[in-house]
N, C-alpha and C positions, 0 to 999 in steps of 0.2 A: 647800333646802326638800324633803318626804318627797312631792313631787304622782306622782314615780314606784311608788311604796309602795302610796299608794292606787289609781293607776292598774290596775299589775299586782292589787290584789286583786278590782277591781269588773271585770277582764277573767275571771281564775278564776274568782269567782261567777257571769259572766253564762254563762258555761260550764258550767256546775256546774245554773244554772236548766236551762240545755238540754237537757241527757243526763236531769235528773230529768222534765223534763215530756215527754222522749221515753220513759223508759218507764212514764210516767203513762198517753199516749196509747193503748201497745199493750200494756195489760191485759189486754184478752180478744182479741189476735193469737195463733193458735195457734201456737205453736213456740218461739216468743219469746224473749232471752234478755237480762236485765236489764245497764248496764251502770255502771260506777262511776266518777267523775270521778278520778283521782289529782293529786294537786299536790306541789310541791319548792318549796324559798325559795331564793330567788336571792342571790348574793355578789357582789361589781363584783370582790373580787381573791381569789376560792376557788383561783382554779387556782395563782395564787404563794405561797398562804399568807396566812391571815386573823389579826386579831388580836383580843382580846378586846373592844372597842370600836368591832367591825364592825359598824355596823348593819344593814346587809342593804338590797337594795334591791326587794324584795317579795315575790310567789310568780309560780311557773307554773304550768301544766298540762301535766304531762308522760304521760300518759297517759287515755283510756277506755278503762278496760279491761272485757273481757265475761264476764259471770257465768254460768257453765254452768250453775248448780245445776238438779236436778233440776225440773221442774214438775210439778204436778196431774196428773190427768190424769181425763177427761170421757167418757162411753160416749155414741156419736153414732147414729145410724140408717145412715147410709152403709154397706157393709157392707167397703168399701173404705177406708176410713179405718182408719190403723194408727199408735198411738202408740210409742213408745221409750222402753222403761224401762230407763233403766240407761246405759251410754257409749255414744255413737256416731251418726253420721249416715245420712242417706240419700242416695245418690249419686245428684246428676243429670246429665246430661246437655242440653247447649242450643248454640245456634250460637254462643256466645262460651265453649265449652270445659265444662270438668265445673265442676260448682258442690254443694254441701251444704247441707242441709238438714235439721233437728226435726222440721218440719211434715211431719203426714203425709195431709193433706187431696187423696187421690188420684181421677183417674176415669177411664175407657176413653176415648178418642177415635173417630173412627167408622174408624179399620184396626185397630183393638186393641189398640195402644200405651196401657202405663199412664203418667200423665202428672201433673204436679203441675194447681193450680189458676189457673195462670199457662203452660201447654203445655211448660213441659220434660220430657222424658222421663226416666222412672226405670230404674235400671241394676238389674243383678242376674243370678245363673243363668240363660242361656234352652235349655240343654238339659240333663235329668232323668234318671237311671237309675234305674228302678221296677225294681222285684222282684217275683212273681207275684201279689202281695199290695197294689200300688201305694205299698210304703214306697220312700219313696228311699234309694238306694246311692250315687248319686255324681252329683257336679253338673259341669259347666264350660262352656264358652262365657259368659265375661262380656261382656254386651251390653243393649240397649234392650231392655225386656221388652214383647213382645208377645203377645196369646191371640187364638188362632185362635176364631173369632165365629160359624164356617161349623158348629158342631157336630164329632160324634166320630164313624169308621168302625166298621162292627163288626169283632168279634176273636174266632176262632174260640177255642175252650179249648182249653190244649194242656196246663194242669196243674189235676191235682184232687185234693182233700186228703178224706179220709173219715175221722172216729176214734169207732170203732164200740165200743160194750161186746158180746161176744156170753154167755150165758147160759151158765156153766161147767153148769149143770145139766141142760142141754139135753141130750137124748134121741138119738142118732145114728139116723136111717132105715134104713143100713143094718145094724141091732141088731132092727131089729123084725122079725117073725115074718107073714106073708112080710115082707124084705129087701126097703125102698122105693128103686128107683132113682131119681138126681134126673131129675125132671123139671120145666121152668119154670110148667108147667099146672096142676100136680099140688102145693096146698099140704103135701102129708103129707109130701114129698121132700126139703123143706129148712124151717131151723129161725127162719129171719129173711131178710125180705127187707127194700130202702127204695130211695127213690127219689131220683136228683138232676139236678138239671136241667143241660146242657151248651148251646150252640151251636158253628155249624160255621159258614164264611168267610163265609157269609151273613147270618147274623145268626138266622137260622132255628132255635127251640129245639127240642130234641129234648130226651128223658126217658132214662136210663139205671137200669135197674132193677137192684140189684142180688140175689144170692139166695146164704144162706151156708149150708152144709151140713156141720154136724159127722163127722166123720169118724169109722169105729168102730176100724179098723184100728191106728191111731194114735194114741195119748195126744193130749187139747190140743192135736189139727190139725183144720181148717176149712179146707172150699174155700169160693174165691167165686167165684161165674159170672158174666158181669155183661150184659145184652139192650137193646137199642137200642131205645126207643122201644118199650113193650110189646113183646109175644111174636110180632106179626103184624103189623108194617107193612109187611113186603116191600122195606125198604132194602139187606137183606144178601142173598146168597144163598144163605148154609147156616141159613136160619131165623132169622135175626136177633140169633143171637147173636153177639156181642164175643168175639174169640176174645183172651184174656187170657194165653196161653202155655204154661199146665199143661197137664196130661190133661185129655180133653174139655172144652179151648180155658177150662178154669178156672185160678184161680189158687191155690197153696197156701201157706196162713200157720198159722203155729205159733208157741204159747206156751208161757211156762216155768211150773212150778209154783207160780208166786206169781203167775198172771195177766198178765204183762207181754209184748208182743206181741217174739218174739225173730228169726223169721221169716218171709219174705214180707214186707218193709217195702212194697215196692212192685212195680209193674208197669208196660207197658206195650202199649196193646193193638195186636194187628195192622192196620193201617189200612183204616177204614171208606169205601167208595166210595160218596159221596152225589148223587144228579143237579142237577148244576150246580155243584157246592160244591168248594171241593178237598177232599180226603180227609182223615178227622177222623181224629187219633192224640193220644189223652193219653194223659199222664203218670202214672197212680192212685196216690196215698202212704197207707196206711195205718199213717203212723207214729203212737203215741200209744196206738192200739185196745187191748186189754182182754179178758179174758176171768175175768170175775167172776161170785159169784152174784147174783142178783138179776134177772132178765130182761136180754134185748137191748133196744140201744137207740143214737141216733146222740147223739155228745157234741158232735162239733164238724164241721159241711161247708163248704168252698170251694171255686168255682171261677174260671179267669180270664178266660172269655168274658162276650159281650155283645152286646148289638144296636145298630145304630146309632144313636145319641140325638142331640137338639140341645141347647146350651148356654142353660139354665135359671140360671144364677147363677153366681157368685163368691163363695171366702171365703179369708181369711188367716189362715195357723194361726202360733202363738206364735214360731216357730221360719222366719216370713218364707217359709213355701211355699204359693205360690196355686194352688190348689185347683177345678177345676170342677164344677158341679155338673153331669148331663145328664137328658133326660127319662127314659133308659131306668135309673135308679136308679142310675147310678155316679158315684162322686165319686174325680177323678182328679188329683193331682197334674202343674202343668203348669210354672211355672217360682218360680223364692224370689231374693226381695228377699236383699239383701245391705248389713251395717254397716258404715260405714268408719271408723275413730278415727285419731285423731293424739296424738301424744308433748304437743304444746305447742298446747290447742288457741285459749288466749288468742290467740295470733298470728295466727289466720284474720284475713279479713279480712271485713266484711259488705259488701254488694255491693243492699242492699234486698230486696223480694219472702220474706224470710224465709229469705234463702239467704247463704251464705258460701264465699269462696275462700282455697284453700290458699297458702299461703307458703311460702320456703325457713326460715324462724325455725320454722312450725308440725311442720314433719318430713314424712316421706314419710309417703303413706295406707296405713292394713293394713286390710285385705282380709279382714273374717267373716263367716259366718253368724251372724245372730242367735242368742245363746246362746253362740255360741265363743267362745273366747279371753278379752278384755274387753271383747268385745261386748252389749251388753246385750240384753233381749229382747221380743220386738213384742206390744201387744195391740190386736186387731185391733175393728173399730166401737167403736174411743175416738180421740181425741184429747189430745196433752199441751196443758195450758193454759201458756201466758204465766209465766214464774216472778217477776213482778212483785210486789211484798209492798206493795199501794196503801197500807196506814195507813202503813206503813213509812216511805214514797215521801214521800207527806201532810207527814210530819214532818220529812221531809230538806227539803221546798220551805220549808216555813216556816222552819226553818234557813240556807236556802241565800238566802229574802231577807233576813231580818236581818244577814247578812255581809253583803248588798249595801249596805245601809243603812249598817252601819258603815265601808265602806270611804267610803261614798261619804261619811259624815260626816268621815273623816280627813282629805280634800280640801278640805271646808269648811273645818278648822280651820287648816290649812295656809292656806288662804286667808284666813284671818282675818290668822293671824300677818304673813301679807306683807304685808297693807293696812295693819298697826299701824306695820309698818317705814317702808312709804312714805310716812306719815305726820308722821314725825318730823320736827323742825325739830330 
């Protein structure tokens, strides 16, 4: 009698309902990832060789297996929330070891650990090498990512970027009749001045004026002078000016006949002795500057001081580097999330909470920045939805009961046929 036939099939169906109404249930679980019943038919003698007239003695279920496929993905208000586009996990960290995760449903705890919605900590870069500019140059220390909550120190300037057009038509002072010597007082002296802002270890702004004075002596050469805070605050002692290293404490930059700045790229000033402060010394780059017609004029200024601010917000940029915002207007790179992918990543194992552990079948974890490698890449206030296909689902459940119905009807009829038998006189 086939009562093992239908047995094994109303066992796979009732398997089959499970995994369908589990990811019926978590439609809108963000991270999600749908999974698929597999089944194999069974042989009483596959392993010695079967023969044509094997009938089989039912099915199994030889696997759930999980469907990575990509999901949706949902723009949320959180500004911490960060979905994953493309391969790869989120590494967390928890007291039963590293676990993974799609979901990116993240939020500060009260020491500044970023953390899922369930308190495991997320892994990533936690130290930064900024460039004058706050771009990052290089990461390392993999570890629990935490942000300092206490706010940012101030930072005196110690590099400043200036890319000036100065006026090839401009008039040199000393060409005129009398011969104007420069003086800072004295507009008729020099041909463009501007102004930019610096601080020094205090946070404390100061003004640096700068004042350019075409040269007669010399083709296409320009000094520049450059004064701390107006002509007269009494910080310096020979008058407040900057002594910049040239003749009379100027600096001299020369261009070539087609305008392009060839010398004097840069400078640096003799150090400023400020009270209470340590002593202010930038760096001055005027690479880029110019010398065209058309008036003077500033194309591009930076510098990389600041005051001290307090921590105003969080944002995550595409590329998984969190970002501070502060009150004093700076936005400063502070540590980046990091993707982990696996060779095999069927093999994980799910463990609940929206998170999964590694196996020796899944392969060893690699180790990217979002964007590298086959890393995919983060967008930040979204969320990936659920990759659940509900009508899809819908139609597998009505499928999945009708097998149950039929298995369960092949029991019946088997049960008929044995009650015919025991019947017999």
């Amino acid at each position: 009698m086939g009562f093992q036939q239908g047995l094994s099939g109303l066992n796979a169906a009732s398997k089959n309902l499970d995994v369908i109404s589990n990811n019926i249930s978590n439609v809108s679980t963000v991270g999600f990832k749908s999974s698929r019943t597999e089944f194999s038919d069974v042989y009483a003698t596959a392993t010695f060789g079967a023969n044509n007239l094997q009938a089989g003695l039912g099915a199994q279920t030889v696997s759930v297996a999980q469907q990575f496929a990509q999901g949706g993905l949902s723009v949320s208000n959180n500004p911490l929330d960060v979905a994953i586009s493309g391969n790869g996990f989120f590494r967390l960290s928890g007291e039963s070891g590293n676990t993974y995760t799609r979901s990116g449903q993240f939020r500060m705890d009260k020491d500044g650990f970023l953390v899922t919605n369930t308190g495991e900590n997320v892994t990533g870069y936690t130290n930064l090498t900024l460039d004058t500019s706050f771009n990052v140059v290089g990461t390392s220390n993999l570890g629990n990512i935490q942000i300092d909550l206490d706010g940012i120190n101030a930072q005196a300037t110690t590099e400043l970027s200036l890319n000036v057009n100065l006026n090839s038509a401009a008039v040199p002072p000393a060409s005129l009749t009398p011969a104007i010597a420069f003086d800072a007082t004295d507009p008729a002296s020099y041909n463009y001045s501007t102004s930019v802002s610096v601080y020094d270890s205090l946070g404390t702004e100061h003004t640096v004026r700068y004042f350019f004075v075409k040269e007669n002596a010399v083709a296409n050469t320009w000094t520049a002078y450059a004064y701390l805070d107006d002509t007269n605050a009494g910080l310096i002692p020979a008058g407040d000016q900057m002594d910049l290293g040239g003749p009379a404490g100027g600096h001299t930059m020369s261009f070539s006949d087609t305008g392009n700045l060839t010398g004097g790229l840069s400078t640096v000033n003799a150090a400023v002795t400020i009270s209470g402060a340590l002593p202010l010394e930038v760096n001055m780059d005027f690479t880029g500057s110019s010398q065209y017609f058309g008036g003077s004029g500033v194309n591009s200024v930076s510098q990389n001081g600041f005051q001290s601010g307090s921590l105003v917000g969080l944002g995550i940029g595409d590329d998984g580097v969190i970002s501070g915002r502060y009150s004093n207007g700076v936005n400063q790179p502070l540590q980046q999330l990091v993707l982990v992918t696996f060779r095999n990543p069927q093999s994980m194992v799910p463990v609940g909470q929206n998170q999964w552990v590694a196996t020796l079948d899944a392969g060893s974890e690699t180790i990217n920045k979002p964007g590298e490698g086959v890393a995919g890449l983060l967008q930040a206030s979204s969320v990936e939805d659920s990759n659940t296909d509900l009508t899809g689902e819908l139609v597998n459940l009505i499928i999945a009961q009708r097998l149950y119905q039929a298995n369960a009807q092949s029991i019946t009829a088997q049960s008929t046929i044995l009650q015919t038998l025991v019947n017999l006189r």
